[in-house]
C-alpha positions as CSV (number, residue, x, y, z in Angstrom):
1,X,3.5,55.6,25.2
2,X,4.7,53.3,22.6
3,X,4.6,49.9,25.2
4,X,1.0,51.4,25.7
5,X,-0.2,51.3,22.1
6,X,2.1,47.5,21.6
7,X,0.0,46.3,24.9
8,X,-3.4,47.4,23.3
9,X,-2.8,46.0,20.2
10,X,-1.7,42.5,22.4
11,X,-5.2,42.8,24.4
12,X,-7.1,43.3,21.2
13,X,-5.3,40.4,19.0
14,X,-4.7,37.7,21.4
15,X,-8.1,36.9,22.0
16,X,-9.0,36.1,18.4
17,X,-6.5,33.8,18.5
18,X,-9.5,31.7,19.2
19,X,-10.6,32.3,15.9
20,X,-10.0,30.6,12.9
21,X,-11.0,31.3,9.1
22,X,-12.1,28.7,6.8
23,X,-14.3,25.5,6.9
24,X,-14.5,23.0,9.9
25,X,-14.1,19.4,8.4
26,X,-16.3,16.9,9.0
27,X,-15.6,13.1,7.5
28,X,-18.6,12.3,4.9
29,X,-21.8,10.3,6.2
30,X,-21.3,7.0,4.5
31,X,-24.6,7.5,3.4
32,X,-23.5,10.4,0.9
33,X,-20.5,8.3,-0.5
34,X,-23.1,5.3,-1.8
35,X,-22.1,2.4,0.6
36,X,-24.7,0.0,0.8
37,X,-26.5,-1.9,3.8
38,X,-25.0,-5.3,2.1
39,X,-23.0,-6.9,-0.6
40,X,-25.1,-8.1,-3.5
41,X,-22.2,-10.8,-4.3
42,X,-22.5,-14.3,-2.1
43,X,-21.3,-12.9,0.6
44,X,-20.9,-15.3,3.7
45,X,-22.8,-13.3,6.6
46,X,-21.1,-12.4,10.6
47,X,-19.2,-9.8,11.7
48,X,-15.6,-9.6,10.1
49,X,-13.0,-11.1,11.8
50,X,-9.2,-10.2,12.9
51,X,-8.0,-10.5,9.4
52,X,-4.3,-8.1,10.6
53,X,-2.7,-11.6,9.7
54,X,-4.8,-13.3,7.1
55,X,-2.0,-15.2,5.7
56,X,-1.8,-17.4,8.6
57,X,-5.2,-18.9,8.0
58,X,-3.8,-20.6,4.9
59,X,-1.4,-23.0,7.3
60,X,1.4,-22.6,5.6
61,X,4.4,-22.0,7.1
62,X,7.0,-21.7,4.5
63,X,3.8,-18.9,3.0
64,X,4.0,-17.2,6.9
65,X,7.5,-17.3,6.6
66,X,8.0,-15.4,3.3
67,X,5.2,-12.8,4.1
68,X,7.2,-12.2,7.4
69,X,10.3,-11.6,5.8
70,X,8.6,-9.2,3.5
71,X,7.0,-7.2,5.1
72,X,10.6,-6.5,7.5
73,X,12.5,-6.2,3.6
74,X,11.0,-5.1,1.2
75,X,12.1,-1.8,-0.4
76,X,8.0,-0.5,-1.7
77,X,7.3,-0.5,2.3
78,X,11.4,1.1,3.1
79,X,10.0,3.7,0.8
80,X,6.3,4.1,2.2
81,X,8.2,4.6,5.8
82,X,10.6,7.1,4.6
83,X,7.7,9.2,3.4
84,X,5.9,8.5,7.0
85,X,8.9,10.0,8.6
86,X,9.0,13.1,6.3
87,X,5.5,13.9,7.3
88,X,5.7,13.7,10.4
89,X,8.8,16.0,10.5
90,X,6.4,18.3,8.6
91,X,4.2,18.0,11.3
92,X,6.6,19.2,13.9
93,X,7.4,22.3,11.7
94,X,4.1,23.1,11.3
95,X,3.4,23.3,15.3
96,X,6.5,25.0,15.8
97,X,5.5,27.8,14.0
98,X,3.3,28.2,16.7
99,X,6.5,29.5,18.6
100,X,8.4,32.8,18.7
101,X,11.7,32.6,16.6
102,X,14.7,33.7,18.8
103,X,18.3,33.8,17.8
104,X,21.3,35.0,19.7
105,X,24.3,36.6,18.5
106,X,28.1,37.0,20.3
107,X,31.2,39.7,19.0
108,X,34.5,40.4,19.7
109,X,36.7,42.9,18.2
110,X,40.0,44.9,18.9
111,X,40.5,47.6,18.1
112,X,44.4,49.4,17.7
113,X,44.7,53.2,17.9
114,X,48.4,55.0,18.4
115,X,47.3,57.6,21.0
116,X,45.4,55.4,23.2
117,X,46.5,52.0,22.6
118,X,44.8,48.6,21.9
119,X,41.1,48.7,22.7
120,X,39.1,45.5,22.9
121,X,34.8,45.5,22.6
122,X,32.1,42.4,23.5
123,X,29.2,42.3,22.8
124,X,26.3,40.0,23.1
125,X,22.8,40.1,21.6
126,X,19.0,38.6,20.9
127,X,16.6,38.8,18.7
128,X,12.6,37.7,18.9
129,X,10.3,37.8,16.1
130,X,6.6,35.9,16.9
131,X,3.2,35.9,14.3
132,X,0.0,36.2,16.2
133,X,-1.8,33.7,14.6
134,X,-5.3,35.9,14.5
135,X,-7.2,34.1,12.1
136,X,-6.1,30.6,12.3
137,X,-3.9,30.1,9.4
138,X,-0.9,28.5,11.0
139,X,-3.7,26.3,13.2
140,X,-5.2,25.3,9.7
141,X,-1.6,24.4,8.4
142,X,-1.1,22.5,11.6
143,X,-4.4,20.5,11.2
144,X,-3.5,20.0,7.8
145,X,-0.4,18.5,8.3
146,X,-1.6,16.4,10.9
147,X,-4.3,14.7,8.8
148,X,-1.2,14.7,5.6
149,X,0.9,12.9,8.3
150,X,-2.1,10.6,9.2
151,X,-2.7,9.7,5.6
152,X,1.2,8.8,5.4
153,X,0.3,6.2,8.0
154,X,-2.0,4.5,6.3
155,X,-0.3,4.9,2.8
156,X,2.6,3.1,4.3
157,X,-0.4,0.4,6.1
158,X,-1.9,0.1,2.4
159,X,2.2,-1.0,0.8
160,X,2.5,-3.3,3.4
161,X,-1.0,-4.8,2.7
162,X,-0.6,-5.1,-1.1
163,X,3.5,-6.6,-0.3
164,X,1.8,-9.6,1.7
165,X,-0.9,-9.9,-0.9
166,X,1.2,-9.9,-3.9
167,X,3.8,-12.6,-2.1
168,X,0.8,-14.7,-1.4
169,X,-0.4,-14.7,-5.2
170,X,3.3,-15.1,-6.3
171,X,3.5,-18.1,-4.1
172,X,0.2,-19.6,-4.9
173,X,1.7,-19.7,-8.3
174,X,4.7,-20.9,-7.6
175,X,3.0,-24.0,-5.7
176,X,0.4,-24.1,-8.8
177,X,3.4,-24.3,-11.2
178,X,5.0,-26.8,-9.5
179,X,1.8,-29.5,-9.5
180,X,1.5,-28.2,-13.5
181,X,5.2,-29.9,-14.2
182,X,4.0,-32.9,-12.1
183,X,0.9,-33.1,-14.3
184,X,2.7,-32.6,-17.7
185,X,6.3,-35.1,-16.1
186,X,3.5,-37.6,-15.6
187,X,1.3,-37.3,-18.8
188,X,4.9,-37.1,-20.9
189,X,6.0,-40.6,-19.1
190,X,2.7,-42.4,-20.1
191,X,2.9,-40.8,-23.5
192,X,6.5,-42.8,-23.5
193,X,4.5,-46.1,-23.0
194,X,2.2,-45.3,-25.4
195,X,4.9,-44.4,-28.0
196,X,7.0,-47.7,-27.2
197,X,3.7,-49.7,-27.3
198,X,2.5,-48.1,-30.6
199,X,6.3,-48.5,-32.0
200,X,5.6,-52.7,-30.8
201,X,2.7,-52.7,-32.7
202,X,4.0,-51.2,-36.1
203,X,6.9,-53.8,-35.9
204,X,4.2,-56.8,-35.4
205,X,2.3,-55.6,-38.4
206,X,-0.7,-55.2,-36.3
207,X,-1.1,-50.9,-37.5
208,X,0.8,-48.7,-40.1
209,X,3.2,-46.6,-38.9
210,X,0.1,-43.5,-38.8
211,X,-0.3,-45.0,-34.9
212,X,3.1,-44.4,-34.2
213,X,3.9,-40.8,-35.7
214,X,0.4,-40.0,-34.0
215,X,1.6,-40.6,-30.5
216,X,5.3,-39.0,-31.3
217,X,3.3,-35.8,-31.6
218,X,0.9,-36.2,-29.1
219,X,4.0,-37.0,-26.9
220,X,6.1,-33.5,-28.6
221,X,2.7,-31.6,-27.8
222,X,2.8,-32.2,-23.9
223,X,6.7,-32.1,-24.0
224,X,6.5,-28.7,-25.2
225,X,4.6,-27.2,-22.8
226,X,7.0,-27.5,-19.7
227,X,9.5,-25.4,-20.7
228,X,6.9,-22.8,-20.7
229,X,5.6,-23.8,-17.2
230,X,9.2,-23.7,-16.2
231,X,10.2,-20.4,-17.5
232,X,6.3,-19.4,-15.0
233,X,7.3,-20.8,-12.4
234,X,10.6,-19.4,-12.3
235,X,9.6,-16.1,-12.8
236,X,6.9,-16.6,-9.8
237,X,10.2,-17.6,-7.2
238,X,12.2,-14.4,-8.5
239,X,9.4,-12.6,-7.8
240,X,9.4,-13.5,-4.2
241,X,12.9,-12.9,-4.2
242,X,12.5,-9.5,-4.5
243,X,9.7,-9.0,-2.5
244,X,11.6,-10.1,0.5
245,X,14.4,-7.4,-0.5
246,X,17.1,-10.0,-1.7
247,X,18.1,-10.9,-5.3
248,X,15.3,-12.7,-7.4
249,X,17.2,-16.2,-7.2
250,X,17.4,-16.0,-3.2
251,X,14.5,-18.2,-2.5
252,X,14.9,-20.5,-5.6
253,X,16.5,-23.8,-3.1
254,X,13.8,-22.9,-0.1
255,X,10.7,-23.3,-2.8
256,X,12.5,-26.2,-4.0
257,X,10.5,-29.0,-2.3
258,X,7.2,-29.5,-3.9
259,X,4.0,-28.5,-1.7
260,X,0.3,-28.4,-2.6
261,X,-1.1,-25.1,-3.4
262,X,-2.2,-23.7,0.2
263,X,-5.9,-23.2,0.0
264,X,-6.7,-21.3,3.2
265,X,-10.1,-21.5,4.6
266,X,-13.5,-22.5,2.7
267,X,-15.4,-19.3,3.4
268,X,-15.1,-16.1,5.8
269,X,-17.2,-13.1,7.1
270,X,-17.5,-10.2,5.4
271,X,-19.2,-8.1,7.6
272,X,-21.1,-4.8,5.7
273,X,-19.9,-2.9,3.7
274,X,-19.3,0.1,6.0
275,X,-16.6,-1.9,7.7
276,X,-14.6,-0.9,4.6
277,X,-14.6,2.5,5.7
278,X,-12.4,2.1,8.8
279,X,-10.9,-1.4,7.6
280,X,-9.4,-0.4,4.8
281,X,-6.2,1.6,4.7
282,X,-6.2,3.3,1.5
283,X,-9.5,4.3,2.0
284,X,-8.4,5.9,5.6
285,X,-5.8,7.6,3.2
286,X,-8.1,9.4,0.6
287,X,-10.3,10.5,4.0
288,X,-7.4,12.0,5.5
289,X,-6.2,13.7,2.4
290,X,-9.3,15.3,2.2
291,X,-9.0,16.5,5.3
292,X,-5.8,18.0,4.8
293,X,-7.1,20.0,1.5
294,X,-10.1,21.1,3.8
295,X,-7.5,22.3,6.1
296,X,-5.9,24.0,3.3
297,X,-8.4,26.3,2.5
298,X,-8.6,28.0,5.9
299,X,-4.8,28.7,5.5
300,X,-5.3,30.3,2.2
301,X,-8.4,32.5,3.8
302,X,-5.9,33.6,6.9
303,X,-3.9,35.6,4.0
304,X,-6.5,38.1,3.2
305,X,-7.1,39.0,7.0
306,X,-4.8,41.1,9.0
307,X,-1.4,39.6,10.5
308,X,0.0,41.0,13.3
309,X,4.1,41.1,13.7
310,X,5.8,41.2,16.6
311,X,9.9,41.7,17.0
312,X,12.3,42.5,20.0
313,X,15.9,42.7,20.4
314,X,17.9,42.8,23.5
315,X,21.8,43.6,23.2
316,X,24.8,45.1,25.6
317,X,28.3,45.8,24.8
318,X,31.4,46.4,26.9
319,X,34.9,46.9,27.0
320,X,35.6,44.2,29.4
321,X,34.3,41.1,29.7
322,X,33.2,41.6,33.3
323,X,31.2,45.0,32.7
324,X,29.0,43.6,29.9
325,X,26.2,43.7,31.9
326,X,26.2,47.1,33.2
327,X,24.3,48.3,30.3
328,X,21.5,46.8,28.3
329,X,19.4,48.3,25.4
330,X,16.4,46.5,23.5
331,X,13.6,47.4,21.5
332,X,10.0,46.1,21.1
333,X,7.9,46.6,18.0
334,X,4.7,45.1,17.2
335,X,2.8,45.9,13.6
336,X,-0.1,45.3,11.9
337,X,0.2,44.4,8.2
338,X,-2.9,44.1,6.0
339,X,-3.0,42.7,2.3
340,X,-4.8,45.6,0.0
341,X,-4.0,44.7,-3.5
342,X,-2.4,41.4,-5.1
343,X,-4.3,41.4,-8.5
344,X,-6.7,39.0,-7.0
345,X,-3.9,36.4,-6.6
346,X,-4.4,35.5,-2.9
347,X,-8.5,35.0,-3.6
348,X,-7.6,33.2,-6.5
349,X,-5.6,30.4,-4.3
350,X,-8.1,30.5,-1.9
351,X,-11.0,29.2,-5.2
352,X,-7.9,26.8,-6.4
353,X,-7.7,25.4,-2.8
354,X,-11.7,24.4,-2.7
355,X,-11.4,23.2,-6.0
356,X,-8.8,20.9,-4.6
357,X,-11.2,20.0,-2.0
358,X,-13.7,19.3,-4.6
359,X,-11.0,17.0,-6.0
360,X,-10.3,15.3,-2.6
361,X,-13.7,14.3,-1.8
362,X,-14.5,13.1,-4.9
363,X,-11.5,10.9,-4.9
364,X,-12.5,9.9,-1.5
365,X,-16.0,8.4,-2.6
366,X,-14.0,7.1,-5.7
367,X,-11.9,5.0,-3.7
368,X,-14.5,4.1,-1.5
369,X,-16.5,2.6,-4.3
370,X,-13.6,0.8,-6.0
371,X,-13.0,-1.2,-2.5
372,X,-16.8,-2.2,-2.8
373,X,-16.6,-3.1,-6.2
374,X,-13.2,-4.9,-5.2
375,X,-14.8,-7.1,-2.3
376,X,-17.8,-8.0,-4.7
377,X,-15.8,-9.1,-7.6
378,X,-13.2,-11.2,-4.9
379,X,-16.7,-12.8,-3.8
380,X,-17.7,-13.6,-7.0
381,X,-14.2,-14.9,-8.1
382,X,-14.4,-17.1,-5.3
383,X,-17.5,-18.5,-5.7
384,X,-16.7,-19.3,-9.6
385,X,-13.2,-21.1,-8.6
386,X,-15.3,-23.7,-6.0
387,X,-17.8,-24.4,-8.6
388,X,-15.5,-25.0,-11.5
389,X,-13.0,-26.8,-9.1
390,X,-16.3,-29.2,-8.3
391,X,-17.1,-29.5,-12.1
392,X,-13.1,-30.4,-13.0
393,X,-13.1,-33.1,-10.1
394,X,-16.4,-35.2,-12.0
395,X,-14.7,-34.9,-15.4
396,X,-10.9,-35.7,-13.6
397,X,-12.6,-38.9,-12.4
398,X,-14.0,-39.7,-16.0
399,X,-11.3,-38.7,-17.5
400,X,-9.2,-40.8,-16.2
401,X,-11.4,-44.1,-16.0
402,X,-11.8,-43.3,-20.0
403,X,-8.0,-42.9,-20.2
404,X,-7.4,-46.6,-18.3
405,X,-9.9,-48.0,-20.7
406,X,-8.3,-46.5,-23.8
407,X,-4.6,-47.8,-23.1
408,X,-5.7,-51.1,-21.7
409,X,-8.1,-51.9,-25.3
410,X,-5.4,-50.0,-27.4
411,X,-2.8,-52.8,-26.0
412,X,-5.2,-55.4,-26.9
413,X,-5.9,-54.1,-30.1
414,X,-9.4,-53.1,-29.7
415,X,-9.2,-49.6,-30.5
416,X,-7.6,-47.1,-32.2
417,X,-4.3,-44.7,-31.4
418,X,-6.9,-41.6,-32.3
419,X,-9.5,-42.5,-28.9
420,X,-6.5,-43.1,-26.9
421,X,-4.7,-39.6,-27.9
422,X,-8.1,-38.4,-27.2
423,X,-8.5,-39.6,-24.1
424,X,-5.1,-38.9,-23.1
425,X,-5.4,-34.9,-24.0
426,X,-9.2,-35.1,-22.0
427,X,-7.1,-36.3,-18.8
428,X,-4.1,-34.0,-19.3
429,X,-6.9,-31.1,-19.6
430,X,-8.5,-31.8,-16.7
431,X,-6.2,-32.5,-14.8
432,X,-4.8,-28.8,-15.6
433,X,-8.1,-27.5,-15.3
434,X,-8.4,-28.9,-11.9
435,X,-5.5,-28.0,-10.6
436,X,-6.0,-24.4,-12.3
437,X,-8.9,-24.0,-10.4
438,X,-7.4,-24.8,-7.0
439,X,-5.3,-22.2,-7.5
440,X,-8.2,-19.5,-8.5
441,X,-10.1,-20.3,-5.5
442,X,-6.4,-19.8,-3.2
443,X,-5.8,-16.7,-5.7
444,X,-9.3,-15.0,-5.2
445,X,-9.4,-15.9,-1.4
446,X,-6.2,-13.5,-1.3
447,X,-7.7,-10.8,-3.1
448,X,-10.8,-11.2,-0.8
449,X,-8.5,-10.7,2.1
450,X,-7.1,-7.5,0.4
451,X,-10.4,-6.0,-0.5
452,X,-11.5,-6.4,2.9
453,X,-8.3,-4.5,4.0
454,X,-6.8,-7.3,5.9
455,X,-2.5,-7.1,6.9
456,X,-2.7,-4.2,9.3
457,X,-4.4,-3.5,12.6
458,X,-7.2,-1.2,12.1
459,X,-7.8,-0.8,15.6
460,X,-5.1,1.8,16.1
461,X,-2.7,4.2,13.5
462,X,-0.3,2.8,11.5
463,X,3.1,2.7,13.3
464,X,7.2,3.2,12.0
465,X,8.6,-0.2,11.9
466,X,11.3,-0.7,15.3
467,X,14.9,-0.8,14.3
């Protein structure tokens, strides 16, 4: 009678297995986040490219190199796969709670009476306990740690994205740096002449010594400013180090050969923006997390529904090891349990868990619209660095023609130390400014590659590094 009433309440349970409380997810129509048909920015038109390895469009190979080694070392991205690998265990114990739980048990003892004499006992024994997930909550957990697990995997895409992006810039600047202490070396060894020249001329009687003090300071005033472009550039090479995973001064004799600032291509598509929406791994991330918190609710729901229990035991004991099996009890018992009166608690978690969902999705269209407003201010950062870099060009050309002019009329006596310093400081500007701009343009063709969520393939999930 009672395997009856356990095999009715089987047939009526295990079909609504099929059932499960809470809301179905479905991923928001870009529409309803606010992504535009196109970018108002100067945005070169054509479908985006393979941008997985951007960096190698800058032909550079020490800059390849350095991203490379990065993106293997670097301890933000060890950390980024170490949480991958922690969801995904929490994957796998989410599905196995799918299964029964069985456990086994094995005895001996011995037992010394007087009358009868030494007695020994085995035994050997099993337990079973399984939930019938009736209403879907363990499902729901599943799905949510699926989509958790998912956004891990793109997390760890979006570190290893920002790692290559952040070596470029650091090594833009280092390059940048090194052309600045060119520039100033240069300026400083001219300023020399100038000073020797002006200290000639205060000897011959031919100016007061005001001309020569003038071009000691003018000289001091560039002198001064490379230790500061040094102490930048120094810090820009320690930077790397790191990034790679090694200590900051690792890559300081590599970097040591001067080479121009790499300046990658002139232009490249940017597609629409609702390519962001599947090329951009952070933005994956948010999606998925909101797809866990949906999850979430339906596994808070499952608690106020009924939960059905089932447990079993099998067991035998015996004197002798060979007659254990002679005789074998168990037990079955399946029971209903039903939530009547928590002080609202359960409902409560269940408003705290859509509230989280609220959260999530507007996260989700948050992140969404910081990418676009990422892409449009990389395009417009881009497009400011060509013009000025066009603008310091004509006055690097004047500048220096004035400056030729002021040294060669200043030797002849035809002018005074004051236009030459002037001319001198116009040249040194823009030759800074020029070379400034150079690396603006490299810098925000870097962070146009980032906004575009270029550095990972975003044709398939994010995988654990091998080895």
């Amino acid at each position: 009678m009672k395997r009856s009433r356990i095999a009715m309440m089987l047939a009526v349970a295990l079909p609504l297995q099929a059932c499960m409380v809470g809301p179905n997810y479905k991923p928001p129509a870009s529409a309803s986040l606010g992504v535009p048909d196109a970018y108002s920015g100067p945005a070169s038109t054509g479908a985006l490219p393979d941008i997985s390895t951007w960096w190698t469009s800058f032909g550079d190979t020490e800059l390849t190199s350095i991203i490379d080694r990065a993106r293997r070392g670097n301890l933000d991205i060890a950390q980024a796969v170490a949480r991958l690998k922690q969801a995904r265990e929490g994957l796998v114990q989410a599905r196995a709670s799918l299964l029964p739980t069985v456990s086994g048990s094995a005895g001996y003892s011995r037992s010394l009476l007087d009358s009868v004499g030494p007695r020994d006992n085995f035994s050997i024994g099993a337990d079973a306990s399984y939930q019938a997930d009736i209403f879907g909550g363990t499902r729901r957990s599943i799905e949510a740690a699926k989509a958790t697990e998912q956004a891990s995997g793109y997390d760890l895409a979006t570190v290893q994205t920002s790692i290559a992006a952040e070596a470029a810039r650091n090594y833009i600047l280092a390059r940048q740096y090194q052309a600045a202490l060119k520039i100033a070396r240069d300026s400083l060894a001219i300023q020399d002449d100038n000073l020797e020249i002006a200290g000639f001329r205060v000897q011959a009687g031919l100016v007061s010594s005001l001309d020569q003090e003038q071009a000691r300071a003018q000289r001091a005033q560039t002198a001064a400013q490379i230790p500061t472009i040094e102490q930048n550039y120094a810090a820009a090479v320690n930077r790397l180090g790191v990034l790679t995973g090694q200590a900051p001064g690792a890559l300081k004799a590599e970097l040591e050969a001067v080479q121009p600032i790499p300046m990658g291509p002139a232009d490249i598509p940017t597609g629409i923006p609702g390519d962001i929406l599947r090329q951009r791994p952070d933005v994956r991330a948010a999606e998925r997390t909101l797809a866990a918190s949906t999850a979430q609710i339906g596994v808070e729901k499952a608690a106020l529904y009924p939960a059905l229990n089932i447990t079993g035991n099998i067991g035998t004991s015996a004197s002798a090891l060979g007659s254990i099996a002679n005789v074998i009890t168990g037990s079955l018992f399946a029971g209903l349990t039903q939530l009547i009166f928590d002080g609202g608690r359960t409902r409560s978690r269940v408003r705290s868990q859509e509230a989280a969902a609220e959260g999530a999705l507007a996260s989700y269209k948050s992140t969404v619209l910081t990418s676009l407003e990422d892409v449009e201010n990389a395009l417009q950062a881009l497009q400011a660095a060509k013009q000025r870099q066009r603008e310091f060009a004509v006055a690097l050309d004047a500048s220096n023609a004035a400056a030729i002019l002021a040294r060669s009329q200043y030797r002849a006596g035809l002018t005074d130390i004051t236009t030459l310093n002037n001319s001198e400081a116009a040249l040194l500007s823009a030759q800074n400014g020029l070379n400034g701009a150079r690396g603006d343009q490299a810098q925000a063709m870097v962070a146009l590659y980032l906004a575009l969520g270029g550095g990972w393939d975003a044709t398939k999930p994010p995988e654990l590094p091998q080895g």
